[in-house]
C-alpha positions as CSV (number, residue, x, y, z in Angstrom):
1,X,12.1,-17.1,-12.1
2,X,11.5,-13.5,-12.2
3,X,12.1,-11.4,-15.4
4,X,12.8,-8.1,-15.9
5,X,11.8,-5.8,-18.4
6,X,13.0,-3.0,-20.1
7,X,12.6,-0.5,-23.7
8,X,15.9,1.2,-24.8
9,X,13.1,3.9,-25.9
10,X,12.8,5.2,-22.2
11,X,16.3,6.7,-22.4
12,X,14.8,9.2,-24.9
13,X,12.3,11.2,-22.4
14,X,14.6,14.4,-21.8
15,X,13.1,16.7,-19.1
16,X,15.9,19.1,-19.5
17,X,19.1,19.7,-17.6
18,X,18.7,19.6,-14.2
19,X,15.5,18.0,-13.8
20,X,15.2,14.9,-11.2
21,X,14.0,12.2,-13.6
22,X,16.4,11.8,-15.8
23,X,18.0,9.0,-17.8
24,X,21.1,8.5,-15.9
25,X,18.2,7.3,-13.4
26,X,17.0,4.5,-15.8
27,X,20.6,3.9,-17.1
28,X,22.1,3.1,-13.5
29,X,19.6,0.7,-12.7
30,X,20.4,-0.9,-16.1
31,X,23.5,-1.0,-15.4
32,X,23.3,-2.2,-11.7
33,X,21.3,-5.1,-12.8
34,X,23.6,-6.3,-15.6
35,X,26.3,-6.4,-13.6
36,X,24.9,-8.3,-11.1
37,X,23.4,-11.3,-13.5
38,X,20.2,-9.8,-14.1
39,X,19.3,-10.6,-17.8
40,X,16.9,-7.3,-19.2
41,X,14.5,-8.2,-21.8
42,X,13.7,-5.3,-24.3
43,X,9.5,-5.7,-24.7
44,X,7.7,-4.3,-27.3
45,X,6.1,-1.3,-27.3
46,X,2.6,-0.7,-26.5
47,X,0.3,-0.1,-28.4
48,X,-2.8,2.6,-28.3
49,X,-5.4,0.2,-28.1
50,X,-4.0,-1.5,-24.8
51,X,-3.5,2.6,-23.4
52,X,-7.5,3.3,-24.2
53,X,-8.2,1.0,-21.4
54,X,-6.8,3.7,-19.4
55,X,-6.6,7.2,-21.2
56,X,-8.5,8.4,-23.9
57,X,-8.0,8.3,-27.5
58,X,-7.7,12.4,-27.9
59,X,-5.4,12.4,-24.5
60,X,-3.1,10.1,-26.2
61,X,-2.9,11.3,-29.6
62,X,-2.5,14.4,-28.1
63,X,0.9,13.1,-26.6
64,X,1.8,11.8,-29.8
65,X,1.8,14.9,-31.3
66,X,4.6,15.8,-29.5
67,X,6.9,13.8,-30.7
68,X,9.9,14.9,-32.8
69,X,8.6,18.5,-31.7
70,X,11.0,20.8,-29.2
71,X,10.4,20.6,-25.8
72,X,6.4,20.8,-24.5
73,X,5.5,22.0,-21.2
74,X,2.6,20.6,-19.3
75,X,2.9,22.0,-15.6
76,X,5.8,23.6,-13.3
77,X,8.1,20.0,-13.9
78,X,6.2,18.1,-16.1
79,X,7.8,18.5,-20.0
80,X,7.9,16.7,-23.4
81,X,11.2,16.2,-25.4
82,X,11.1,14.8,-28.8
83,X,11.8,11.6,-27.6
84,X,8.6,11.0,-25.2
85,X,6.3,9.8,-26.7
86,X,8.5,6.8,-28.1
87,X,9.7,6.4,-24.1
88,X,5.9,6.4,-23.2
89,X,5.2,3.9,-25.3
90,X,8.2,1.7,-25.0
91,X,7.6,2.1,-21.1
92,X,4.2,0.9,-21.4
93,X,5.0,-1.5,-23.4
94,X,7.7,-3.1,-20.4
95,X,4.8,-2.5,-17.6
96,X,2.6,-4.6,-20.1
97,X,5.0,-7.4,-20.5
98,X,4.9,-8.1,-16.9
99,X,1.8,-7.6,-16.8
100,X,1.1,-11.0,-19.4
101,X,3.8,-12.8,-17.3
102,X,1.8,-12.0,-13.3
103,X,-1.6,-12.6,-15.2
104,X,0.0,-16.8,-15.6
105,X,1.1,-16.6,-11.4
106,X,4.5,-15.6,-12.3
107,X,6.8,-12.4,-11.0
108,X,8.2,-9.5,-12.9
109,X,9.6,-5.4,-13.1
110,X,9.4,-3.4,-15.4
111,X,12.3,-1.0,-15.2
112,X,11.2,2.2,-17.0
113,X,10.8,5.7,-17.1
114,X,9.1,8.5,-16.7
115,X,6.9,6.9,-13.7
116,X,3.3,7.0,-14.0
117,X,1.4,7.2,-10.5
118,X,0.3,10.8,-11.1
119,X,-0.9,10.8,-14.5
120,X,-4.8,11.6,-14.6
121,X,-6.8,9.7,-17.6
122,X,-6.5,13.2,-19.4
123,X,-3.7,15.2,-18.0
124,X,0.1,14.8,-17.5
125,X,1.4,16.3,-14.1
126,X,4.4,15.3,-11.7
127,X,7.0,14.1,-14.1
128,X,3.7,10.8,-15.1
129,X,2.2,10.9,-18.1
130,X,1.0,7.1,-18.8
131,X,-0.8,5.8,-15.3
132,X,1.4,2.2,-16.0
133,X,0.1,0.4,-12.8
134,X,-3.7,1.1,-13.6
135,X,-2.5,-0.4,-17.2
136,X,-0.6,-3.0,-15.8
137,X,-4.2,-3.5,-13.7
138,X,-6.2,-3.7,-16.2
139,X,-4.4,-5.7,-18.6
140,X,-4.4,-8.4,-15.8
141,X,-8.2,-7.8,-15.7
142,X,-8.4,-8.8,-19.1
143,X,-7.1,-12.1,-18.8
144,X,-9.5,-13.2,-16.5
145,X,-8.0,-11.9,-12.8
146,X,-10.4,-10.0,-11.9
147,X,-9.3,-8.6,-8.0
148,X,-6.4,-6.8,-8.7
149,X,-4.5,-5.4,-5.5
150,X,-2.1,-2.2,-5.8
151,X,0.3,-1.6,-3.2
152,X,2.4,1.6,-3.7
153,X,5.3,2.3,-1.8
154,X,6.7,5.8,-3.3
155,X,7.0,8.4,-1.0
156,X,4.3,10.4,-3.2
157,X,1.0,9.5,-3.0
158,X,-0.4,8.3,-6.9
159,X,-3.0,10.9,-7.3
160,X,-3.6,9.6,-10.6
161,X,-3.7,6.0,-9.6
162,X,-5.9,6.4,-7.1
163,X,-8.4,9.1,-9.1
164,X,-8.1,6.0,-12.0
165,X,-9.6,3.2,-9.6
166,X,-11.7,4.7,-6.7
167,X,-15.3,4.4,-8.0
168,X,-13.9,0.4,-9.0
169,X,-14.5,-2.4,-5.7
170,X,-12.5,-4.7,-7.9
171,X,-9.4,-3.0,-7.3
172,X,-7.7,-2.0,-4.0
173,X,-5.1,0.7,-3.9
174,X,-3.0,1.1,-0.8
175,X,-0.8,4.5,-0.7
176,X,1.8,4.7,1.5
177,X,3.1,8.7,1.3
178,X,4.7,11.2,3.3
179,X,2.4,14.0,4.4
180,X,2.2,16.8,3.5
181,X,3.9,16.7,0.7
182,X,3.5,17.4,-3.1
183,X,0.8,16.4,-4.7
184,X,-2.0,17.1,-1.7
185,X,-3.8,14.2,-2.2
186,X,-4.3,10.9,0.0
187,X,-5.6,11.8,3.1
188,X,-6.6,8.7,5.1
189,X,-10.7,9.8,4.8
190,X,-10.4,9.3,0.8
191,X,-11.8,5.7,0.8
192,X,-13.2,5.6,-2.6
193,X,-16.0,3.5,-2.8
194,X,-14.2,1.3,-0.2
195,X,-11.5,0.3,-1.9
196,X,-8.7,3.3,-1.2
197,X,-6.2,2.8,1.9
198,X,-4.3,5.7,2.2
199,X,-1.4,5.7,4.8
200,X,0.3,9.4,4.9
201,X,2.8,9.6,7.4
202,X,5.5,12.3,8.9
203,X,8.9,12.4,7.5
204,X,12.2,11.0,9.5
205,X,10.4,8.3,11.3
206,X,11.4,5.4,12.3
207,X,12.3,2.5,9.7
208,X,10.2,0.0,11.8
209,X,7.0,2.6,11.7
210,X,7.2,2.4,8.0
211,X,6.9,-1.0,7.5
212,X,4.3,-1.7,10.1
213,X,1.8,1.1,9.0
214,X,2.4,0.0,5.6
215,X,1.7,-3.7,6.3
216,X,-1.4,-3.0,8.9
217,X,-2.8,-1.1,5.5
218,X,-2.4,-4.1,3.4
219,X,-3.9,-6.2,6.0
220,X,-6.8,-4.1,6.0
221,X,-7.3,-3.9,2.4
222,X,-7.1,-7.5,1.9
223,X,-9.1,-8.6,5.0
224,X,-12.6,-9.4,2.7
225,X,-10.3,-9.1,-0.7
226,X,-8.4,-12.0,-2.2
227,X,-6.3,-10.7,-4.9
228,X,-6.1,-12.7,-8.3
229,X,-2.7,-10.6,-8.9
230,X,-0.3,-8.1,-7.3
231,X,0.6,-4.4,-8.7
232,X,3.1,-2.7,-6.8
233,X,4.2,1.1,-7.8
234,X,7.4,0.8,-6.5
235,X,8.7,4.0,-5.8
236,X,12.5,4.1,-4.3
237,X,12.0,7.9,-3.1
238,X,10.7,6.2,0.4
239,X,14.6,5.3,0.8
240,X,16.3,7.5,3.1
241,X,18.8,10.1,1.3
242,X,16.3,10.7,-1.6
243,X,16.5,14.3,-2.5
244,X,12.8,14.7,-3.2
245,X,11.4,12.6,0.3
246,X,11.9,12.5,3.8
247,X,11.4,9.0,4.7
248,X,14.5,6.9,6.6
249,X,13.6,3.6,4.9
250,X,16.4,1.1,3.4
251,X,16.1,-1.5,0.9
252,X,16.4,-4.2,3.1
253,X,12.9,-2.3,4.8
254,X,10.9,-2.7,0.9
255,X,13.1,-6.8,0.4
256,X,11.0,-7.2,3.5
257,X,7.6,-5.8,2.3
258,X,8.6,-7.7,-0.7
259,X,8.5,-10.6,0.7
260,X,5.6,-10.8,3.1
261,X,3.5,-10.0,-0.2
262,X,5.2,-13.3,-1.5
263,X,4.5,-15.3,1.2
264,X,1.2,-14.3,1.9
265,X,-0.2,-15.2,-1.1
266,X,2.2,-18.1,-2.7
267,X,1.0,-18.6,-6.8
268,X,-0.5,-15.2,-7.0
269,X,1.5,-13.6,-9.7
270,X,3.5,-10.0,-8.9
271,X,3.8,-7.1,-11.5
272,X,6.2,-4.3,-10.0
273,X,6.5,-1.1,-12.1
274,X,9.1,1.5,-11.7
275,X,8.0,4.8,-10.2
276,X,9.7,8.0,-8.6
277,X,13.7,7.3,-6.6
278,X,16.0,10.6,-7.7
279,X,19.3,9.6,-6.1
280,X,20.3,6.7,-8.8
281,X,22.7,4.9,-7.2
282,X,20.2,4.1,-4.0
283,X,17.7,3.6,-6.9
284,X,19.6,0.9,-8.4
285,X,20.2,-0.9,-4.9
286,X,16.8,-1.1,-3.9
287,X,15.8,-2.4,-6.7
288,X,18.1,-5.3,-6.9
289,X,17.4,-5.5,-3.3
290,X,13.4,-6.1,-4.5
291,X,14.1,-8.2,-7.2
292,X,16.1,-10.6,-5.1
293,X,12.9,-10.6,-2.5
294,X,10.8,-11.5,-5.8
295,X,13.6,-14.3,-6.4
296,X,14.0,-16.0,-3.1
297,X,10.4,-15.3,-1.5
């Protein structure tokens, strides 16, 4: 069984007309999945003392204060609406609740917004303001997993993921990115204390290049590392017709990633958290095309 989670909260985050993340993003993939006999559970919210494993207490109160206030502008795309804060924490709150269900051996998404791969512990940039896979991370951590591997697939590289873990050996980040690209970040020499895999690859390659870069890096990351749990930052700008990225890859390419992770290691549980994918209808495909690979795997 995999579950699926969801806050009615992350409809709120308004980044202003225009923008790329926006709720009809969310709302399509809600609506995808319902129609197709997914059942969405709403999770509670998080709350500040499961986000301080992460961020600090002044970052987050900090966001907070935002809330109910006009619109708050942290960098060149990165904005608060009234609404944020409450779709930060109902957000977390979703990553967190399949969190709980990977840290038993089980699967689950959380299908939220905004995304959280570049949030820093103290700064909101790139359309992230809560890192959700480090939380997701370290929330499995607590209940007693403690090698943790992260395998993100958006066609950005998670600055703030990968600041958030680098100096930690129990956690291994893999970054599969397009290069160069926005942020800057994730060259293949940035190895952390050992534990960073960074993959950054051209634009309008093949499908099949992809995939097989993306699963060597795995494979290296894993070869003297047996993860207790699975993170993946699943980000469904890497599909090809995604205004923001360049790569050529379908959702049968990230069923089949999907997969392999399944099969190569059977019981261990899987916690996928929505990231970046700005053309909603190809957003809502590949997920349902991931879920099904976290049904049937």
């Amino acid at each position: 069984m995999v579950r699926v989670f969801t806050h009615r909260w992350c409809l709120g985050h308004d980044p202003g007309r225009h923008h790329p993340e926006a709720p009809a993003r969310l709302r399509q993939v809600q609506d995808h999945l319902s129609s197709t006999g997914w059942e969405l559970e709403e999770a509670p919210p998080a709350d500040l003392s499961t986000l301080t494993s992460v961020h600090p207490a002044p970052y987050l109160e900090m966001l907070a204060q935002t809330s109910g206030r006009g619109r708050t502008t942290f960098d060149a795309d990165t904005y608060a609406s009234p609404g944020s804060w409450k779709a930060l924490l109902g957000g977390a709150g979703a990553a967190v609740a399949a969190a709980d269900v990977a840290a038993v051996g089980g699967r689950a998404l959380s299908a939220i917004r905004p995304p959280g791969h570049h949030a820093l512990a103290r700064r909101p940039m790139g359309f992230c303001f809560i890192a959700n896979a480090v939380v997701v991370a370290r929330r499995i951590q607590s209940a007693g997993k403690r090698h943790v591997l992260i395998v993100d697939w958006d066609v950005h590289h998670g600055n703030g993921t990968q600041a958030l873990v680098q100096e930690d050996a129990t956690i291994r980040y893999v970054s599969m990115h397009q290069w160069p690209a926005y942020p800057g970040t994730g060259r293949a020499r940035e190895r952390g204390v050992g534990n960073i895999f960074n993959v950054p690859l051209a634009p309008g390659l093949g499908r099949e290049v992809y995939r097989s870069r993306l699963w060597q890096a795995i494979g290296d990351a894993t070869r003297d590392f047996v993860p207790d749990a699975l993170v993946i930052s699943a980000g469904f700008d890497c599909l090809q017709g995604d205004p923001l990225g360049g790569f050529t890859l379908e959702p049968e390419d990230l069923a089949d990633i999907t997969g392999r992770l399944c099969n190569r290691w059977p019981g261990v549980g899987i916690a996928s958290v929505l990231e970046g994918g700005y053309n909603p209808s190809r957003l809502a495909v590949g997920v349902a095309a991931h879920l099904h690979a976290l049904k049937s795997a």
